[in-house]
RODO-2510 file (C-alpha; in nm, 4 decimals, decimal comma):
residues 469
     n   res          X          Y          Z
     1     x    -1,0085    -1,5929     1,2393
     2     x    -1,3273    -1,5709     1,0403
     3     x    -1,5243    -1,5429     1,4034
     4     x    -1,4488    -1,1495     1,3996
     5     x    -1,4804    -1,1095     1,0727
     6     x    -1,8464    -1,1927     1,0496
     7     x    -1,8805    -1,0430     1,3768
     8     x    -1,7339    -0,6955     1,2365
     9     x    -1,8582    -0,6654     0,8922
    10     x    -2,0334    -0,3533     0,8057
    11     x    -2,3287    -0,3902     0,5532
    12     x    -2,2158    -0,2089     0,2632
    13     x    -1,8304    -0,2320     0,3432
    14     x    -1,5592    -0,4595     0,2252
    15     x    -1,4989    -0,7217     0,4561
    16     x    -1,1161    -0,7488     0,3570
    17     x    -0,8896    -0,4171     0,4729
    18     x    -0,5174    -0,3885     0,4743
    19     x    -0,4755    -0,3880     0,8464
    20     x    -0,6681    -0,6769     0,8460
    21     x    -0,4304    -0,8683     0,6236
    22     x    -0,1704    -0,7389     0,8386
    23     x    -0,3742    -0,8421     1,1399
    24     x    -0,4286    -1,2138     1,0770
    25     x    -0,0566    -1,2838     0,9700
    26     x     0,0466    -1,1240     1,2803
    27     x    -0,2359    -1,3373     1,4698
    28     x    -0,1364    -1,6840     1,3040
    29     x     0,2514    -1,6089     1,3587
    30     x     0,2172    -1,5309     1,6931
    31     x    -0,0364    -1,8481     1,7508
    32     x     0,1205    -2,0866     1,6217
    33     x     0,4468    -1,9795     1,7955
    34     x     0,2626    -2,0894     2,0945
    35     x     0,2618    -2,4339     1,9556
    36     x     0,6325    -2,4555     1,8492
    37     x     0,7840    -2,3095     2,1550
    38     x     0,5770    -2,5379     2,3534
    39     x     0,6751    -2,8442     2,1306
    40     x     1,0273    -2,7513     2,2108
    41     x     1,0496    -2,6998     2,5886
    42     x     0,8563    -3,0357     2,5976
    43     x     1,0590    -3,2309     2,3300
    44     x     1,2084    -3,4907     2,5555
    45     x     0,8935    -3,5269     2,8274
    46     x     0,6374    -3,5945     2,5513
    47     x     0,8347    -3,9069     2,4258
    48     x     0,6836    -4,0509     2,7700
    49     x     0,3575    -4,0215     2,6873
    50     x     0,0891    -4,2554     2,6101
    51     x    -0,1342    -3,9994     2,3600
    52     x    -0,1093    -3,7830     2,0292
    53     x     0,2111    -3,5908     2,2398
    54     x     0,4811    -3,8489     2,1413
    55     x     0,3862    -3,7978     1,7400
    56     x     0,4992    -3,4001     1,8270
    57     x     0,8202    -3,5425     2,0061
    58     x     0,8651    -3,7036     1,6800
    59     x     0,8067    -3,4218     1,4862
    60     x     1,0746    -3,2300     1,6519
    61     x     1,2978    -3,4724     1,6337
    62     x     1,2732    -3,5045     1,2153
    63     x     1,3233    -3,1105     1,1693
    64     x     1,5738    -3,0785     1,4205
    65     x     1,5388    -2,8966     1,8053
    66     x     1,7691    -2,5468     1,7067
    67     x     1,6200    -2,5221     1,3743
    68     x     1,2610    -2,5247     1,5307
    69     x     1,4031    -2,2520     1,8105
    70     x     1,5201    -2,0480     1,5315
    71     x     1,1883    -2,0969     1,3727
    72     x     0,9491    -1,9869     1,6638
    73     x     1,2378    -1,6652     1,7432
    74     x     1,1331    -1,5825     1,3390
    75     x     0,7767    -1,6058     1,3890
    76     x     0,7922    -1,3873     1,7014
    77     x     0,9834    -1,1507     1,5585
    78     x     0,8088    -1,0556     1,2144
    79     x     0,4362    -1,1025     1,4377
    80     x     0,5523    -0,8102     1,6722
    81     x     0,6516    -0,6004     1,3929
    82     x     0,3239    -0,6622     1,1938
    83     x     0,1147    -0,5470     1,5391
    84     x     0,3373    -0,2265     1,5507
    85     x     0,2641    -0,1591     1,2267
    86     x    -0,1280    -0,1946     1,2732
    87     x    -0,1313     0,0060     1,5805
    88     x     0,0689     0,2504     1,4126
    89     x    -0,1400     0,2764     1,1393
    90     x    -0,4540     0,2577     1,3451
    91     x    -0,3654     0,5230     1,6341
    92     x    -0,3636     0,2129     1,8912
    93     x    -0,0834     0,1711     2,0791
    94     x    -0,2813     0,0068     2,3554
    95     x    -0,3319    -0,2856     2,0993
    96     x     0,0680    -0,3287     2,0437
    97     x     0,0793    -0,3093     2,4495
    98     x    -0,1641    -0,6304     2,4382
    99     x     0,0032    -0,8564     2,1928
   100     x     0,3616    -0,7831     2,4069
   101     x     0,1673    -0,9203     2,6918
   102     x     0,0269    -1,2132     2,5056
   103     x     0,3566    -1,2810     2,4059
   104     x     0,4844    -1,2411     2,6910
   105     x     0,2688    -1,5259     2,8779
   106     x     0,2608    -1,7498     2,5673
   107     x     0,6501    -1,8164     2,6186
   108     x     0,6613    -1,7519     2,9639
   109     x     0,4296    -2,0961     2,9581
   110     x     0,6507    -2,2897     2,8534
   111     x     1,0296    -2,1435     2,8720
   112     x     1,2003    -2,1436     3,2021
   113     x     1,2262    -1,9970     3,4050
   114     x     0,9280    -1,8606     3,4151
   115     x     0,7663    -2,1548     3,3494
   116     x     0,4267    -2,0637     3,4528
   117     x     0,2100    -2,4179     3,3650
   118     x     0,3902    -2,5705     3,6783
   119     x     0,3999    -2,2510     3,8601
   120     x     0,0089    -2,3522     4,0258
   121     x    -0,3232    -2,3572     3,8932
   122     x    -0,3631    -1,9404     3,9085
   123     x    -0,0260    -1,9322     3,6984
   124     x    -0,1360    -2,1548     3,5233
   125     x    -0,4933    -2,0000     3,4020
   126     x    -0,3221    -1,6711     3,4095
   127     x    -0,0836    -1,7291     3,1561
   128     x    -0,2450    -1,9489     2,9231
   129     x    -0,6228    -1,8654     2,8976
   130     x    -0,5420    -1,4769     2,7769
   131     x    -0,2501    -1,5856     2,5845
   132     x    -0,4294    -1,8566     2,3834
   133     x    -0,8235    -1,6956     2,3894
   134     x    -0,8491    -1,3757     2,5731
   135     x    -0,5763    -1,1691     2,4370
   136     x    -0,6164    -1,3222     2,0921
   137     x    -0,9930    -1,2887     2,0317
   138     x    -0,9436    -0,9055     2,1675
   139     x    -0,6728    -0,8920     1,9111
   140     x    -0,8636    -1,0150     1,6364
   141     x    -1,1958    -0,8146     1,6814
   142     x    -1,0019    -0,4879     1,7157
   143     x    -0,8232    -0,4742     1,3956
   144     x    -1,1276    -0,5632     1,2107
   145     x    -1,3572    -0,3415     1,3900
   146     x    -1,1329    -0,0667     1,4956
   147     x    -1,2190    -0,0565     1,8244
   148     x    -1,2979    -0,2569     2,1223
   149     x    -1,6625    -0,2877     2,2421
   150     x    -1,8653    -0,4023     2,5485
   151     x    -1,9899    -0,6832     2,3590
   152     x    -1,6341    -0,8381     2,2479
   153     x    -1,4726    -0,8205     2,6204
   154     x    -1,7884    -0,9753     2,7588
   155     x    -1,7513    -1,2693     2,4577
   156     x    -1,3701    -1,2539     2,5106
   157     x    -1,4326    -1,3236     2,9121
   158     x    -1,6929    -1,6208     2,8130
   159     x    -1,4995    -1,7494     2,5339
   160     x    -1,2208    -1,7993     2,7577
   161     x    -1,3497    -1,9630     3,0521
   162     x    -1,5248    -2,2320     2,7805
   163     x    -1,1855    -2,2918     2,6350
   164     x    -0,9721    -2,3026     2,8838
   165     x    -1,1551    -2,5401     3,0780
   166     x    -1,1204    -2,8073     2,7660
   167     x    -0,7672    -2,7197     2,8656
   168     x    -0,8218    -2,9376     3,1795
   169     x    -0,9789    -3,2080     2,9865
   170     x    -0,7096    -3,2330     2,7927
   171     x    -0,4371    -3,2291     3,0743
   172     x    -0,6411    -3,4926     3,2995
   173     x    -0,5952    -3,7296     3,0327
   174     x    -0,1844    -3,6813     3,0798
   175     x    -0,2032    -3,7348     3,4693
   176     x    -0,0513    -4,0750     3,5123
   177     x     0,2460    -3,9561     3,2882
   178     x     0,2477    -3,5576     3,4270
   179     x     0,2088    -3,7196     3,7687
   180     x     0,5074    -3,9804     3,6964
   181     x     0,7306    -3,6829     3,5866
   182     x     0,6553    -3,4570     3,8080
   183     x     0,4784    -3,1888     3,6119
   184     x     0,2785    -2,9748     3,8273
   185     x    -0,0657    -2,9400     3,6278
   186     x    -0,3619    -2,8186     3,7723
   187     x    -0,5271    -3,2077     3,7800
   188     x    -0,1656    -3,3041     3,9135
   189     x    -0,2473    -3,0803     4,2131
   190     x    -0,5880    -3,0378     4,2261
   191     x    -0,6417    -3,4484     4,2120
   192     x    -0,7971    -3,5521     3,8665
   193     x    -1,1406    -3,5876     4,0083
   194     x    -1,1246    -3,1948     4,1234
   195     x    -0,9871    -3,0391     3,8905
   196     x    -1,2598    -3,1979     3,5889
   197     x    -1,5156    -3,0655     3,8547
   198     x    -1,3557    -2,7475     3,8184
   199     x    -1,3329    -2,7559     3,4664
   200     x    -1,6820    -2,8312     3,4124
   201     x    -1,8536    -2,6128     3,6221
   202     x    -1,6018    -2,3214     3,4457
   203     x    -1,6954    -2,4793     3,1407
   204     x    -2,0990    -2,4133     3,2031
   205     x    -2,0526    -2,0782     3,3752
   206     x    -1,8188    -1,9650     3,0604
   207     x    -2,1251    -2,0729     2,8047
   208     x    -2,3402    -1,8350     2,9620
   209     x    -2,1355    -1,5719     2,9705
   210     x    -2,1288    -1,6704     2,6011
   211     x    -2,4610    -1,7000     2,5211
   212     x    -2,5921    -1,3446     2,7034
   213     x    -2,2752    -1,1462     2,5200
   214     x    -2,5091    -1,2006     2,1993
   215     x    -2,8124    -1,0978     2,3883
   216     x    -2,6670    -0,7954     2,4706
   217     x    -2,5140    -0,7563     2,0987
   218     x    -2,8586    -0,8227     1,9277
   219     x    -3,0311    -0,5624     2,1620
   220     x    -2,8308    -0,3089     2,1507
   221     x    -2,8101    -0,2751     1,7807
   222     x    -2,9791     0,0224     1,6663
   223     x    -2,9909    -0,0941     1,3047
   224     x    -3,1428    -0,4401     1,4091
   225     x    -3,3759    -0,2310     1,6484
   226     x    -3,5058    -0,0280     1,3641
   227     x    -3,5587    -0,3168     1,1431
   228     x    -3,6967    -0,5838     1,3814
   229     x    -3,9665    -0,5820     1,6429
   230     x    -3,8598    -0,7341     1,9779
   231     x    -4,0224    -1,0940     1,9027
   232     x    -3,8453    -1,0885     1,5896
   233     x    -3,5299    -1,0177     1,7958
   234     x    -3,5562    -1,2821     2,0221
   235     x    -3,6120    -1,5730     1,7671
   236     x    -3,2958    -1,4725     1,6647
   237     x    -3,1558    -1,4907     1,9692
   238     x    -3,3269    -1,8283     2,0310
   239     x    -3,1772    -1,9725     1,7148
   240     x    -2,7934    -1,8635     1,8299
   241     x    -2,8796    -2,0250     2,1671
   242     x    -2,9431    -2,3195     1,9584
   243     x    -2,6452    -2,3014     1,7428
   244     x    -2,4138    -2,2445     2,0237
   245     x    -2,6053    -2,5196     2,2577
   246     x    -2,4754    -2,7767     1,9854
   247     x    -2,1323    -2,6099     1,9256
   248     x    -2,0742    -2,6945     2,3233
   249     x    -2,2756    -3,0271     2,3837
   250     x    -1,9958    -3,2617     2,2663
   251     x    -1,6581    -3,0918     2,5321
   252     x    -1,9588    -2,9872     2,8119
   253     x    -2,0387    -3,4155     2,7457
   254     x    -1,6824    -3,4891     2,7383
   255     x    -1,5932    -3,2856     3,0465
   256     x    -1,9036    -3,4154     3,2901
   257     x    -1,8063    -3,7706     3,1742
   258     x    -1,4447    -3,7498     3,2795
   259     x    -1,5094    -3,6262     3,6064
   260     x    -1,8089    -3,8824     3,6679
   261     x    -1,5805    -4,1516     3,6146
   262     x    -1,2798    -4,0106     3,8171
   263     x    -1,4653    -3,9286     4,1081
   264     x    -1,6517    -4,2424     4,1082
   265     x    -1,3042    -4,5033     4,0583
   266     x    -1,1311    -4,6494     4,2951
   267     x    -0,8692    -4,7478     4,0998
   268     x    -0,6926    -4,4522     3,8787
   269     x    -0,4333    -4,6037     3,6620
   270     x    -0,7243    -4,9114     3,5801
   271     x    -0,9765    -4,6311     3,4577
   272     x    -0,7445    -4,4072     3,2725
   273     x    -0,8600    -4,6051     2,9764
   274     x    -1,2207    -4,5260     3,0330
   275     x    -1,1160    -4,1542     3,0979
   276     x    -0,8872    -4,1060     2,7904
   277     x    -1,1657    -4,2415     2,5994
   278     x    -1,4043    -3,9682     2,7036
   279     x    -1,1201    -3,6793     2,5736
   280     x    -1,1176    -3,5735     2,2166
   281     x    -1,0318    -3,2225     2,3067
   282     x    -0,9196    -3,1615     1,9465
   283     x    -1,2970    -3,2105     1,8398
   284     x    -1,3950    -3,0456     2,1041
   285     x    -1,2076    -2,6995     2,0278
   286     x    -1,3582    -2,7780     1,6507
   287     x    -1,7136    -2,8158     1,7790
   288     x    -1,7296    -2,4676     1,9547
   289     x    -1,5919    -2,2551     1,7356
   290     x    -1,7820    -2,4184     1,4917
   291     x    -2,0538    -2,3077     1,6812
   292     x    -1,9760    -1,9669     1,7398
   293     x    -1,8974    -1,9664     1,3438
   294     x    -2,2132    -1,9993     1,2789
   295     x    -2,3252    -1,7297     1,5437
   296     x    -2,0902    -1,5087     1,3767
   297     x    -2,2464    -1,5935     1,0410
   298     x    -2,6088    -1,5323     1,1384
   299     x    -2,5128    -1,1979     1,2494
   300     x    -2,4092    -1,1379     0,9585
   301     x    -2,6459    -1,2095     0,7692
   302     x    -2,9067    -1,0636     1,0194
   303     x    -2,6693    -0,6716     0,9971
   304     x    -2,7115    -0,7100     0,5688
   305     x    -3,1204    -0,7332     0,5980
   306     x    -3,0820    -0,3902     0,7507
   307     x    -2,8730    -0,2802     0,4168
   308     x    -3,0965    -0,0438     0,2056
   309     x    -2,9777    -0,1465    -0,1226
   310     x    -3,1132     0,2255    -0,2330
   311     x    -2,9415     0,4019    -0,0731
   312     x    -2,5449     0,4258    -0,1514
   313     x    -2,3306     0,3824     0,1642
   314     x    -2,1190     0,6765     0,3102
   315     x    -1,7701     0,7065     0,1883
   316     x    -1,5270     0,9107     0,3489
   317     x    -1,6054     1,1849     0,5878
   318     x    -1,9557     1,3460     0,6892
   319     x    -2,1298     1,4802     0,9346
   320     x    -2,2462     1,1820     1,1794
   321     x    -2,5075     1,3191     1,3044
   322     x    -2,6885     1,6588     1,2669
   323     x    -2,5185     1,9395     1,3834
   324     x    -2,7352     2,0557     1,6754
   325     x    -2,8196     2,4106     1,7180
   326     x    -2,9144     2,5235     2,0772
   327     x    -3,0330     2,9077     2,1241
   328     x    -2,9496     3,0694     2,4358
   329     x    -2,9826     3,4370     2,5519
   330     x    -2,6668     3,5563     2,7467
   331     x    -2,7878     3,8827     2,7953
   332     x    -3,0726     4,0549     3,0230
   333     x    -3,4197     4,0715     2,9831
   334     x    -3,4014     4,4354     2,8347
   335     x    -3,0532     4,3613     2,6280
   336     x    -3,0667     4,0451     2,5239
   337     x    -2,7641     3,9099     2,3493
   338     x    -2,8712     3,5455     2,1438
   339     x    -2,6517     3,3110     2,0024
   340     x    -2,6265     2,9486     1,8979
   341     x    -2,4000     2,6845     2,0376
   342     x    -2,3616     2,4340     1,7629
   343     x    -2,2063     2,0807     1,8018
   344     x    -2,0504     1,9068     1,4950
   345     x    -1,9519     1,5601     1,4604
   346     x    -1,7639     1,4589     1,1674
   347     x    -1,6872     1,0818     1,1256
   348     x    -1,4545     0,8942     0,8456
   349     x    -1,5796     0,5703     0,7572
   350     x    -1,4187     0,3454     0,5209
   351     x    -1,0386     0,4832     0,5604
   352     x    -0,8732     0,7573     0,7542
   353     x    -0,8239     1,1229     0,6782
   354     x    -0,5279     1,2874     0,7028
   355     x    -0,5145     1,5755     0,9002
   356     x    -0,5714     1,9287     0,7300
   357     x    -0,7462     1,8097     0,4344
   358     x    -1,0978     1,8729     0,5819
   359     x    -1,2486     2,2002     0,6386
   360     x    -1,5639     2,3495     0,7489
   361     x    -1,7282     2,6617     0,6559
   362     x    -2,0399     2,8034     0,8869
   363     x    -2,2235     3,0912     0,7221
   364     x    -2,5667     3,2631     0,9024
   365     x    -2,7530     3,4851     0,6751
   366     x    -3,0834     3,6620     0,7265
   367     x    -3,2533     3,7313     0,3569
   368     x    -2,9759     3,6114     0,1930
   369     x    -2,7615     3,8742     0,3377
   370     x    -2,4541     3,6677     0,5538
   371     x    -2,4000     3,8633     0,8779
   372     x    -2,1650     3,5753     1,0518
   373     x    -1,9139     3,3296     0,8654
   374     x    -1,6888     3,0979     1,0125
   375     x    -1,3748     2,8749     0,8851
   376     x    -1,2635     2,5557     1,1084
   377     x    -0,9788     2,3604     0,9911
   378     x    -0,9889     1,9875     1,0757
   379     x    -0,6325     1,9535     1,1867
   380     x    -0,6854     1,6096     1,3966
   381     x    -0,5884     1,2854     1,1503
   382     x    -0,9050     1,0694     1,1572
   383     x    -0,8779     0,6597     1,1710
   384     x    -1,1399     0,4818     1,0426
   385     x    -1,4745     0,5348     1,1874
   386     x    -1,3220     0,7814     1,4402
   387     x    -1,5508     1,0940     1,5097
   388     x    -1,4377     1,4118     1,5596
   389     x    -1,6575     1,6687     1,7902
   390     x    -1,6201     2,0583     1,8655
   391     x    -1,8567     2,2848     1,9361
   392     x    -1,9132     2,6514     1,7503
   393     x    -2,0124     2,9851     1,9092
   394     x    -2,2541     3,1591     1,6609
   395     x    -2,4206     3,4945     1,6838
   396     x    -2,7735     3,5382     1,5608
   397     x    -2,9912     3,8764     1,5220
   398     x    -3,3076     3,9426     1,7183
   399     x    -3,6197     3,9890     1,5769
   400     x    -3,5221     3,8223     1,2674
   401     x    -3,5360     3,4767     1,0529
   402     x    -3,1604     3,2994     1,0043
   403     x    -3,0106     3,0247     0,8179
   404     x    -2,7687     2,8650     0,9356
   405     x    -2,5187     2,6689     0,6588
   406     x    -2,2558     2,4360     0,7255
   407     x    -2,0380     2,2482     0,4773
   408     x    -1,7904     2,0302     0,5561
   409     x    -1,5352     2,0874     0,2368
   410     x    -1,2190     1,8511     0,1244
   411     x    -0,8904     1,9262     0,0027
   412     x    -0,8737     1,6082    -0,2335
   413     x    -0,5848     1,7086    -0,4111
   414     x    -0,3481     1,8357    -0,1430
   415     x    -0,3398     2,1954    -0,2924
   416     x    -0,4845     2,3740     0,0068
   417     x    -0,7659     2,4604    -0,1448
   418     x    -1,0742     2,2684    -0,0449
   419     x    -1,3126     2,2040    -0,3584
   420     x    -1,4805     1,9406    -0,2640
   421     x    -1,8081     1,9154    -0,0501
   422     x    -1,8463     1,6540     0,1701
   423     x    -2,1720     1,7172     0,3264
   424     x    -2,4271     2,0055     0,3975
   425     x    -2,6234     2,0626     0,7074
   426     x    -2,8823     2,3844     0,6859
   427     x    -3,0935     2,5161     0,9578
   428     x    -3,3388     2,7808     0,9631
   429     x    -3,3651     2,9839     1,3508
   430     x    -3,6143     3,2544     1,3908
   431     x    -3,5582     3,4739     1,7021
   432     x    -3,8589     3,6423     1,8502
   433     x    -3,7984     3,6687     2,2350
   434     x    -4,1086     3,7511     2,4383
   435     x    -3,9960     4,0511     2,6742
   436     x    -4,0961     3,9743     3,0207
   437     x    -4,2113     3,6195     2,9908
   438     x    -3,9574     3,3014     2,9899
   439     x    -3,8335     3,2030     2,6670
   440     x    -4,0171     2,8540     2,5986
   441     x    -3,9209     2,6452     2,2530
   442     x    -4,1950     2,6245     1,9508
   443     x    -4,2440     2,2303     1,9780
   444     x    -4,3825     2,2279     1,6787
   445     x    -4,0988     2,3999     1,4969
   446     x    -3,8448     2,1700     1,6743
   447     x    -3,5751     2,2393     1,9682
   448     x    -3,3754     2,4503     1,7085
   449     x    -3,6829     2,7375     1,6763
   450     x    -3,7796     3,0057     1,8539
   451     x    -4,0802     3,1715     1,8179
   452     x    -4,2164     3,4132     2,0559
   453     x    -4,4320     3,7214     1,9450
   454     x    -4,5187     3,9566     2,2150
   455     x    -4,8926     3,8464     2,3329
   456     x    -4,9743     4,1938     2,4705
   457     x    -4,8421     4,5550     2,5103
   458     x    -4,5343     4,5621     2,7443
   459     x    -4,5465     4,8635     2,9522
   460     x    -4,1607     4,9414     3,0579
   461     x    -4,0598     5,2614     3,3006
   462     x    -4,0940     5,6276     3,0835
   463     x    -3,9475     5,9898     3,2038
   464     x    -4,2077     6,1643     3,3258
   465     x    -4,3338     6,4267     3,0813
   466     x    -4,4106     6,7348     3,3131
   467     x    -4,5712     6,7585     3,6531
   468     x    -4,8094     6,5189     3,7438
   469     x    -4,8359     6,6904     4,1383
***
């Protein structure tokens, strides 16, 4: 839960938002249902077995089967309305489409007949790594961050393979008793000695998948790219290596011995033992998200080195990025007819914007004279850190020096009036076309200026004046 967090957190903004209250008591509800439902299909077979599996038997047992059905049916329940009401209230209903399928493969796990863990080992990863990691770290990252990104499906994809092949670990060590009851785990039908192969080999290719997702998060940061030079950036890539090397040693360790001593025994049932001693797969699930953790926190604490503490952060809505201003003649040579295409992009920030309280206002004026004013009304509801883009038609005069203002106004109070300004973009654009000669851009003055005075005479066609014959 706090993985995301770090991951997320926006030098200068809270970490804490309502959605992502909302967020993580959906995402525990819905985990730990997981747990229960599985604790209940599997009430009677874990009393067989020889590990911690016959303490949950137990467990069941002392608060009573039906009250622990109606428990998990609770959980479900109130989880699925807590999504809907995040998606709702971030524009997502993608995200409320994922946790239905999480939840749909979390019970279909366990409750028949669906039944997927002894449907075969494709079932088998299908249902349960995106219902336990995929799906879940997805979930997570998106409330907090308000969207998905590159980055988090490439660490979602890693993350997974890494966990779910402790999942194997953790199964091998209930083959004699699986195998006894006929439970059709992947190590049941893979062969013990296989499936850890599998498992381990997943396990590796999963931590590099891992380990370049923060590569490609640390280089394509623009804040950490302004702030750092390249060998500063890989040092701290080097150090999460590190961190996340450590996180992993003890289940990659755990995993390689297993499957060393399975393949090499001759005798199964003698060397479970041996094998069950190898599996702590509780400590190993601690140990790498431990790890990533501390990833998590050094990115963290790499993003607030970029803060400039003097300079306040944005609040509310503003202009992203400058409004560009691109002069184009639509005209002929002789009758040219100039005019600016102008792109805005207005972003929210901290919290949404309902729609109709923003307003912009686009005034060109040559000597203080306005000759062109326009009024745009932003009637799209903005979420968090949602921009929103249009572009603006403006006519400009020839042969003359124009500014070009454009406020982006607020209607704080709901009044219809809009009093209050959020931002203020000005540019100046002085139109002196060169008549017969291509229209090149000042580079000095920028992309936005022309300037173009006539180098020589231009002789155009006359009426003749009397005879010339």
């Amino acid at each position: 839960m706090l993985v995301p967090i770090f991951l997320t957190a926006t030098p200068g903004q809270p970490l804490i938002s309502v959605n992502l209250l909302i967020g993580l008591v959906a995402f525990l509800l819905l985990f730990l249902s997981g747990f229960t439902i599985n604790a209940y299909t599997d009430r009677k077979l874990d009393e067989n077995y020889d590990s911690f599996k016959r303490n949950i038997s137990s467990s069941v047992g002392v608060l009573g089967a039906k009250r622990l059905l109606y428990i998990t049916i609770a959980q479900v329940v109130i989880a699925v309305i807590l999504a809907g009401i995040v998606a709702y209230r971030m524009g997502e209903p993608l995200l409320f489409l994922m946790v239905l399928v999480g939840v749909f493969l979390g019970i279909g796990y366990s409750i028949k007949p669906l039944n997927f863990k002894e449907r075969g080992s494709i079932w088998h990863a299908v249902a349960l790594g995106p219902s336990i990691f995929f799906i879940p770290l997805l979930f997570l990252y998106w409330f907090a961050a308000g969207e998905l990104t590159a980055f988090i499906i490439i660490l979602a994809a890693g993350f997974s393979l890494v966990h779910y092949a402790m999942e194997y670990g953790n199964q091998a060590n209930d083959y004699l008793e699986d195998l006894e009851a006929h439970v059709m785990t992947p190590p049941v039908r893979l062969g013990i000695a296989q499936s850890l192969k599998v498992a381990t080999i997943m396990f590796i290719v999963g931590a590099v998948i891992v380990g370049f997702s923060f590569y490609y998060l640390v280089f394509n940061n623009e804040a950490l790219l302004a702030h750092f030079s390249t060998g500063s950036l890989w040092l701290v890539v080097l150090v999460i290596w590190a961190v996340l090397t450590a996180g992993y040693y003890l289940p990659v360790r755990g995993l390689y011995r297993m499957w060393i001593i399975s393949a090499e025994s001759e005798d199964i049932e003698k060397d479970m033992p041996l094998i069950k001693q190898q599996c702590n797969y509780s400590h190993w699930q601690t140990s790498g998200i431990m790890g990533l953790l501390f990833v998590s926190i050094i990115i963290f604490g790499t993003n607030m080195v970029t803060l400039d503490m003097t300079v306040e952060p944005l609040e509310g809505a503003h202009f992203s990025d400058p409004p560009s201003a691109t002069l184009v003649n639509s005209g002929s040579l002789f009758n040219p007819d100039y005019f600016v295409d102008t792109f805005l992009f207005i972003r929210s920030e901290d919290s949404e914007v309902e729609s109709g309280t923003l307003q912009v206002q686009i005034e060109v004026d040559e000597n203080g004279v306005v000759y062109e004013r326009q009024v745009l009304n932003v009637t799209h509801r903005l979420l968090p850190r949602e921009t929103w883009t249009r572009m603006v038609h403006l006519d400009v005069r020839e042969f003359a020096t124009s500014t070009i203002t454009i406020i982006l106004l607020e209607d704080d109070d709901g009044d219809g009036t809009y009093t209050v300004e959020r931002d203020r973009w000005t540019k100046t654009v002085r139109v002196y076309p060169e008549r017969g000669g291509p229209l090149d851009v000042d580079e000095e003055a920028g992309p936005d200026v022309l300037d173009r005075l006539p180098e020589s005479p231009i002789d155009l066609p006359r009426r003749p004046t009397g005879l010339g014959y």
